[in-house]
N, C-alpha and C positions, 0 to 999 in steps of 0.2 A: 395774333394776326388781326382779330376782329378790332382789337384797341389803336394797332397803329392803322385802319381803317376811320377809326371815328377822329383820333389824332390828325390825320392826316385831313379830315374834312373839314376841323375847326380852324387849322390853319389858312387853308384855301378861301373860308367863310370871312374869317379876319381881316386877310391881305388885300388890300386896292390892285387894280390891276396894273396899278403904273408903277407897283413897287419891288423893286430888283434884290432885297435882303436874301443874299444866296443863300440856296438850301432850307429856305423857310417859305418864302412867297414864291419862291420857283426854284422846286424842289429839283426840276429835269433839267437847268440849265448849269451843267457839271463842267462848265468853263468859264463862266463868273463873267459872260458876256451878254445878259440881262435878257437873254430869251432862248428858247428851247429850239433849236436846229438841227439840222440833218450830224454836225460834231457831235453832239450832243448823243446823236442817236446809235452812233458810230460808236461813243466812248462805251456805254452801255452792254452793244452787242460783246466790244472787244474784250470786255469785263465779265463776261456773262459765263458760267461754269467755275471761275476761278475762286481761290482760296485762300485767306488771310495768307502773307505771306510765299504765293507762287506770283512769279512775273506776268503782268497783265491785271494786277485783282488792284480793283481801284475801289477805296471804301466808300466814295458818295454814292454808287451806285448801289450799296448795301442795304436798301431800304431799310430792312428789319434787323442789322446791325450782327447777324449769326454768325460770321467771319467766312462764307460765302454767297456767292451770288447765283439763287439760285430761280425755281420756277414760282417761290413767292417772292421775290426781287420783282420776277418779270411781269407777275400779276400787279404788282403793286403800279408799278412803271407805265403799265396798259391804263391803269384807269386815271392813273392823273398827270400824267406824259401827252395824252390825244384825246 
């Protein structure tokens, strides 16, 4: 967890803020519409509990890639989401 913390801050340190590369410079906008929105925030919640494989589990929101989405998804999502 603590690695894809520090992962996650070198990319944010990298990225210019005018740059849209999905899922790397803005990791929250999970619609590929180059900024982070209430859809955005919407796809997250809907994804939120779910399981590689159950209806509704959407993997961009998978921060930490465990094959669900869970209360370290939503940690992750809080500090570089807002």
């Amino acid at each position: 967890m603590r690695f894809l913390a520090v992962l996650a801050s070198l990319i944010f340190m990298a990225c210019p803020p005018y740059s849209f590369a999905h899922n790397l410079c803005t990791p929250c906008d999970f619609d590929g519409d180059g900024s982070f929105t209430v859809a955005d925030h919407e796809t997250f919640l809907s994804s939120y509990g779910k399981k590689r494989g159950q209806p509704g589990y959407n993997e961009k929101v998978d921060f930490d890639r465990s094959g669900s989405v869970t209360t370290a998804d939503f940690g992750i999502f809080i500090q570089f989401c807002f």
